[in-house]
Structure formats: C-alpha cells, structure tokens
C-alpha positions as CSV (number, residue, x, y, z in Angstrom):
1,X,144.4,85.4,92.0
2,X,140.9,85.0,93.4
3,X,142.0,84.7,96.4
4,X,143.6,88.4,96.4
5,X,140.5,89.8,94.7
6,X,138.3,88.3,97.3
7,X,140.6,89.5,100.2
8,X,140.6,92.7,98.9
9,X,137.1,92.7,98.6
10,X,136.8,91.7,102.2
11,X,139.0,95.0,103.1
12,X,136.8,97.6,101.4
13,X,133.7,96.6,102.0
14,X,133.4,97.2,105.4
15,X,131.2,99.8,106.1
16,X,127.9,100.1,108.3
17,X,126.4,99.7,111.4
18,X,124.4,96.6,112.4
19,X,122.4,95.9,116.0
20,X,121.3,93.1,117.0
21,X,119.4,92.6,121.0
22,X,117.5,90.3,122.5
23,X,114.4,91.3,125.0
24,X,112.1,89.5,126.9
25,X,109.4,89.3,124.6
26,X,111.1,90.3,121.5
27,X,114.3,90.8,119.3
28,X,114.7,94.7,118.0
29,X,117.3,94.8,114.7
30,X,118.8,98.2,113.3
31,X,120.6,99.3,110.9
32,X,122.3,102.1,109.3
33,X,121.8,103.0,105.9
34,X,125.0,104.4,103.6
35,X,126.4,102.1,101.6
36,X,129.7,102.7,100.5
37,X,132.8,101.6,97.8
38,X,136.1,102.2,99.7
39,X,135.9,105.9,100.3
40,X,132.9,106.4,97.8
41,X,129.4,106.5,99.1
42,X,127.2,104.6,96.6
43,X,124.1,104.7,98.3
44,X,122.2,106.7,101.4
45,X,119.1,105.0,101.3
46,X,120.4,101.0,101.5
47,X,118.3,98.6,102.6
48,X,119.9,96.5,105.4
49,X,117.2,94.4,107.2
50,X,115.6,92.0,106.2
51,X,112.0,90.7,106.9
52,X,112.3,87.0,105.6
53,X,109.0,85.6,107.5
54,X,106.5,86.8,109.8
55,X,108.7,86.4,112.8
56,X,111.9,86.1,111.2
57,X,114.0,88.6,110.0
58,X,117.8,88.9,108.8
59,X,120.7,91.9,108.9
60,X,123.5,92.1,105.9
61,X,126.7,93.8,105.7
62,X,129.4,93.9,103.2
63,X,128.9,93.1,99.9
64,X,125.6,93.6,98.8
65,X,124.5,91.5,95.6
66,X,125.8,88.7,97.8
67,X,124.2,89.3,100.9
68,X,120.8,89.8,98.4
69,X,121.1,86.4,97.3
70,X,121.6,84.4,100.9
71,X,118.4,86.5,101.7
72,X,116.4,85.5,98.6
73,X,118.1,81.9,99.2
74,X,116.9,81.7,103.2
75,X,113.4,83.6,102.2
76,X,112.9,81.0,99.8
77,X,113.8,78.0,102.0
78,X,111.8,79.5,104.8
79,X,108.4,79.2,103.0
80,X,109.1,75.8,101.9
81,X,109.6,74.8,105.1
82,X,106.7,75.9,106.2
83,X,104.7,74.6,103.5
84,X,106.2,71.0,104.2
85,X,106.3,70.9,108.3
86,X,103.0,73.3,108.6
87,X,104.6,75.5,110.9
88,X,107.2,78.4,110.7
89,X,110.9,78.1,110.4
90,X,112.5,78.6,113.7
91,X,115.4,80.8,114.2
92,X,117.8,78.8,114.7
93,X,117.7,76.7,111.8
94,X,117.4,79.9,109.8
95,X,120.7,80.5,111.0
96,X,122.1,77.4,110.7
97,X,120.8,77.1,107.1
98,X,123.2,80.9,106.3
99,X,126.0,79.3,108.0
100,X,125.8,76.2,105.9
101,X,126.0,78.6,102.3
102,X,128.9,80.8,103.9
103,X,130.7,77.6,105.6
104,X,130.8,76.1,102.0
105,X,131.8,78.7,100.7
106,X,134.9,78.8,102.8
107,X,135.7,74.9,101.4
108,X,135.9,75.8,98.2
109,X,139.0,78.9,99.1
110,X,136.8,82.3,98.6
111,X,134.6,82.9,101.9
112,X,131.4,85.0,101.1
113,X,132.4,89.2,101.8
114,X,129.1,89.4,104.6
115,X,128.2,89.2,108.0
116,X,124.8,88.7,109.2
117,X,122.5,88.7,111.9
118,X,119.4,86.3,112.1
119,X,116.7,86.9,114.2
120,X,113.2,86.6,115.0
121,X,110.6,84.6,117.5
122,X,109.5,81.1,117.5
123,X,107.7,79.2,119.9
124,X,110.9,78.6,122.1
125,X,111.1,82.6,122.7
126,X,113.3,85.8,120.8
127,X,117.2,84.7,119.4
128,X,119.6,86.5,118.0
129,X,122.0,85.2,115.7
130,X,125.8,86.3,114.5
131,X,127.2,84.9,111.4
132,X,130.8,86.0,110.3
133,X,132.1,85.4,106.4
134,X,133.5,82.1,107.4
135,X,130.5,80.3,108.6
136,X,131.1,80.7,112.4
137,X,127.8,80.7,114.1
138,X,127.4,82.4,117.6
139,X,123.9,83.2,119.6
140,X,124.3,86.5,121.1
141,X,121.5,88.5,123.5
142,X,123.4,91.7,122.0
143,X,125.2,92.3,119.3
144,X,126.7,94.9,116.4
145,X,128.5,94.3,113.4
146,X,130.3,96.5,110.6
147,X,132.8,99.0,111.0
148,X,130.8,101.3,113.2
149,X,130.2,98.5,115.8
150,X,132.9,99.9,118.4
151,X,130.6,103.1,118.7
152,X,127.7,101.1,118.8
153,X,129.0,98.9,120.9
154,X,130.0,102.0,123.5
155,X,126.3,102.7,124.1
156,X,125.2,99.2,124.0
157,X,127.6,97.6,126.9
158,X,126.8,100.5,129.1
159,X,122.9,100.7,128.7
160,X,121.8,97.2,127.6
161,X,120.0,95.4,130.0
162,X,119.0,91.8,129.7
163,X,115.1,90.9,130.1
164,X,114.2,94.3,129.6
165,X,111.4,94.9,127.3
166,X,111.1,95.7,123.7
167,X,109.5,99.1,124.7
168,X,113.0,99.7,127.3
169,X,115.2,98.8,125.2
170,X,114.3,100.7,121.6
171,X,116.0,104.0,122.6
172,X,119.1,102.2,123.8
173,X,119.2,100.6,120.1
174,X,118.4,104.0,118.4
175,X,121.1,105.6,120.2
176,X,123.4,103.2,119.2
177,X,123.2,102.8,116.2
178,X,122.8,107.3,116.1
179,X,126.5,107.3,118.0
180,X,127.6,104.7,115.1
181,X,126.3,107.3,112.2
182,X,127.4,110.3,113.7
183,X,131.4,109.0,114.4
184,X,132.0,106.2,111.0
185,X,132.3,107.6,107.9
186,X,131.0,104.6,106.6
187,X,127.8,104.5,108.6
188,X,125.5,107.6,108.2
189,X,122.5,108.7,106.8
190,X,119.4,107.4,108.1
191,X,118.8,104.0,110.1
192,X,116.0,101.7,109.9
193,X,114.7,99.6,112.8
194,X,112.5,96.1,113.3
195,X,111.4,94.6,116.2
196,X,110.2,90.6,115.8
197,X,107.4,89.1,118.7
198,X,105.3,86.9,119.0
199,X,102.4,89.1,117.2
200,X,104.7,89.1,114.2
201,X,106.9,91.5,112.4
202,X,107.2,95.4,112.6
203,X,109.5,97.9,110.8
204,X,109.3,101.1,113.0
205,X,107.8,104.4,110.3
206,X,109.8,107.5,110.5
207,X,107.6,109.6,112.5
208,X,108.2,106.7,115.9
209,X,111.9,106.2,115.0
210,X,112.1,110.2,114.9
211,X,110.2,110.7,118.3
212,X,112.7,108.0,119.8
213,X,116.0,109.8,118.5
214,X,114.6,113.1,120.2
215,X,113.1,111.6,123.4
C-alpha cells in the first residue's frame, strides 16, 4: 500500500524546470518557480535553489517538504564539516552525502519523490551534480531536470558551450529555462538564477535577470 501511494506520488509531482551548467570559473543554477498538485498550481513564487554554503548551492524538484528537509539535512552537515576539518565542504561530498539519504531510502522500499542538483566551487574548480529519486549519482557539465527539461534541454544542447564563462553562458541558461516556462504547464511563472565562484555565492536580483531575458 505504500508502495502505490509513493508511486503515485512519484507520477504527479513532476512539475518544474531545473538547470544545471558548468563554466570555466563557475557553476550558474536556475530554476523555475510554479509549483504544482497534479493539474492544480499551488504556488507561483516556489523557492527551488538552494544556497546551502558560500560556495555550495543545491536544486529540488518534486515533492517539496521532502526535498526541504535533505536541504536542511546537507545545510546542517555542511557547517559541521566545516567546523571539524576547518575548511568548506566540497562538492562532491555534498553530493555524495544526498545520494546516501535518497539511496537509503530506496533500501527500505519507498525511494524519496525528488531530484536534485548539487553544485558549487571548491578548491578543485566548479561541479555539477545530478541526483535521481533512487540515489544514482552522475557529474554532469550541463544538465536539466523536471518535466520541462526536454524544452530546456532544446536550447541547452544547441547553445551550450563548454569552458565558456559565467558571463557567456547566463543568457543561454535564462533562455532555457524561459523556453521551459513558456511550453510546460507545469513550469511557469518567474525563474530564479545563482551562479557559485570562487568569490562565493550570488542569486541574480530581478532588474539583471530581466535585462538578460530582453537582451
């Protein structure tokens, strides 16, 4: 019986748009913000990225009270890294530590209804990480999740270039993630951006992420 609830869970909560690139001296991560129920949109103003440290941020989608608490979990397990090794968590073991709660979670028969996408800069450069419901644990230089990902992905494959800058490459994110919102009915709204280097964290105002949709 939990089994079907979960599955069914799985189904409907499917919506958004998540981006995910790497750069040369950065990692830029957008997202849409409509949240939805099945057919019902429950929210236009959903937060979807998370900054979890300085230089390390994380993306959720599906369900969202579970997706909140990994984020609280890895936000909390971040600073007491820090704290006991004296220097910042690096990205990879940020992601391994989200595919260790959603891999155990699989063991026990109900995997967790979210995908993520960890990234950020330590001292060994930008990474981008993709994390499925089951655990699986890919690193990616581009990447989009959710069901407007296909759209996303249309703009991406043909404009993405790899070791391109943080500056090149914000348009070609933005547009993305626009093409997403304006062709899912389960992406829409507004879209927030981030970009992670090595001078720290940044979510983009609306006046910049404005002037880059019109330029």
């Amino acid at each position: 019986m939990e089994n079907k609830s979960m599955s069914k869970e799985l189904g409907i909560l499917k919506g958004t748009t998540t981006v995910g690139v790497v750069c040369s001296d950065g990692v830029i991560l957008a997202t849409d913000t409509r949240a939805t129920m099945g057919n019902f949109i429950a929210s236009k103003h959903a937060k979807k990225v998370y900054q979890i440290t300085n230089r390390l941020a994380m993306t959720i989608a599906g369900g969202v009270a579970v997706a909140q608490r990994v984020v609280e979990i890895l936000k909390v397990n971040a600073s007491l890294y820090e704290l006991e090794k004296n220097r910042p968590m690096p990205v990879q073991s940020a992601a391994r530590l989200v595919q260790t709660l959603l891999f155990s979670n699989r063991e026990v028969g109900a995997p967790l209804p979210m995908q993520a996408i960890v990234g950020g800069h330590d001292e060994t450069g930008p990474h981008v990480y993709n994390l499925d419901p089951y655990g699986s644990l890919t690193e990616e230089v581009m990447i989009s999740t959710g069901s407007g990902s296909p759209y996303a992905y249309g703009v991406l494959e043909a404009q993405f270039k790899e070791n391109s800058k943080v500056d090149e490459m914000l348009h070609v994110v933005v547009k993305a993630v626009d093409s997403a919102m304006k062709r899912d009915v389960a992406s829409g709204d507004s879209f927030d951006v981030a970009v992670i280097n090595g001078e720290g964290f940044r979510e983009l105002p609306p006046e910049e992420k404005k002037q880059i949709l019109n330029s």
